[in-house]
C-alpha positions as CSV (number, residue, x, y, z in Angstrom):
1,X,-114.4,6.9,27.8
2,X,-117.5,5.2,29.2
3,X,-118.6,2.4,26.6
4,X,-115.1,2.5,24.9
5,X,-113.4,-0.4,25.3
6,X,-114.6,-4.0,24.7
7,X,-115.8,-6.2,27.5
8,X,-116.2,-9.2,25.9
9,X,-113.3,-10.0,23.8
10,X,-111.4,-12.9,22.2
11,X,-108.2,-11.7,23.6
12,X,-110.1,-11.9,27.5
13,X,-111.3,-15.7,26.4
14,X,-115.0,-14.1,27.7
15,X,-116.4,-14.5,24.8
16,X,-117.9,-18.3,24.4
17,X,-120.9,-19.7,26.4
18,X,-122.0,-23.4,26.2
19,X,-125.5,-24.2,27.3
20,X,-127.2,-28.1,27.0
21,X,-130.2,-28.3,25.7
22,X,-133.0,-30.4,26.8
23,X,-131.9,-33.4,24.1
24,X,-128.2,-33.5,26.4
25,X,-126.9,-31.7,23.5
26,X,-124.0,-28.6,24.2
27,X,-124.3,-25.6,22.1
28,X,-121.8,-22.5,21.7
29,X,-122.5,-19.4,22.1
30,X,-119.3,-17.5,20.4
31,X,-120.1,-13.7,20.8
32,X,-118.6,-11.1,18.5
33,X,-115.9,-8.9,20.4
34,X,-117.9,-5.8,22.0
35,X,-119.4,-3.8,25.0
36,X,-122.5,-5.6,26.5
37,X,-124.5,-5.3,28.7
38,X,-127.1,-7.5,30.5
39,X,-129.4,-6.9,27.9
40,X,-126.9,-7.4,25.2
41,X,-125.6,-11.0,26.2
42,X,-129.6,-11.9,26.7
43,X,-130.4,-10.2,23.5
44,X,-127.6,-12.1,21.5
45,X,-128.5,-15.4,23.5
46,X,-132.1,-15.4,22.3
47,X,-130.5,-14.8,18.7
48,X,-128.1,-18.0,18.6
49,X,-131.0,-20.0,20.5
50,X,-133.8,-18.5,18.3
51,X,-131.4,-20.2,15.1
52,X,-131.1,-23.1,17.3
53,X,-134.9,-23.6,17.5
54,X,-134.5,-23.7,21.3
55,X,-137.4,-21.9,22.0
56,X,-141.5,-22.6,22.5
57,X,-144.2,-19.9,21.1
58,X,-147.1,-19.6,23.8
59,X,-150.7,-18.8,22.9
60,X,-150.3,-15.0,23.0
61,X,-147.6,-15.4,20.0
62,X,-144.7,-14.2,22.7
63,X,-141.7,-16.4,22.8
64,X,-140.5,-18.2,25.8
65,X,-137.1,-18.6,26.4
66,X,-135.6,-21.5,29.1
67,X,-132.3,-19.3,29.3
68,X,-131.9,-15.5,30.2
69,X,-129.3,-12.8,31.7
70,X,-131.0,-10.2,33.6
71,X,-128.9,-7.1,35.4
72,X,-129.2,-7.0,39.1
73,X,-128.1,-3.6,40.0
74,X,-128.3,-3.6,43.6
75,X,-125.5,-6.4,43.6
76,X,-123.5,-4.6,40.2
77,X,-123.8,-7.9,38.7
78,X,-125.7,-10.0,36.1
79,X,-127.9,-13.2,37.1
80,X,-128.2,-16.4,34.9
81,X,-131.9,-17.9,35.1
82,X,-132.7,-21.3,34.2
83,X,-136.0,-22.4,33.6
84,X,-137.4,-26.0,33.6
85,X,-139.6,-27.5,30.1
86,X,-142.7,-29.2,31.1
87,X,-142.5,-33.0,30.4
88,X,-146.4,-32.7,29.8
């Protein structure tokens, strides 16, 4: 049964994420019904920002995203970081 049943659904009304970007616009993030996990909801993030173009490229190649979910296991629960964008 583990994995079986959606977590992120229409039918819960989990399933949209607005962020504001840098120009004070609001983008949606409407995810497909599903089981995520951490990864998952960072994974699909970094896919609707990536088609967004809300992202920089450093010198190594590596994207670098201002937005990301990581699991923290010790609390059984997932943590939003925000990053600031240099003005410079």
């Amino acid at each position: 049964m583990y994995y079986s049943t959606f977590n992120i659904t229409t039918t819960y009304n989990n399933n949209v994420l607005n962020y504001v970007w840098v120009d004070v616009t609001t983008h949606q993030v409407l995810f497909p019904d599903g089981f995520y996990d951490a990864d998952g909801i960072n994974n699909y993030l970094h896919f609707v920002m990536l088609q967004n173009g809300h992202y920089l490229v450093d010198t190594t190649g590596d994207y670098v995203w201002f937005i990301t979910f990581s699991p923290n296991p010790t609390r059984y629960a997932i943590e939003v970081n925000c990053f600031v964008m240099s003005q410079a």
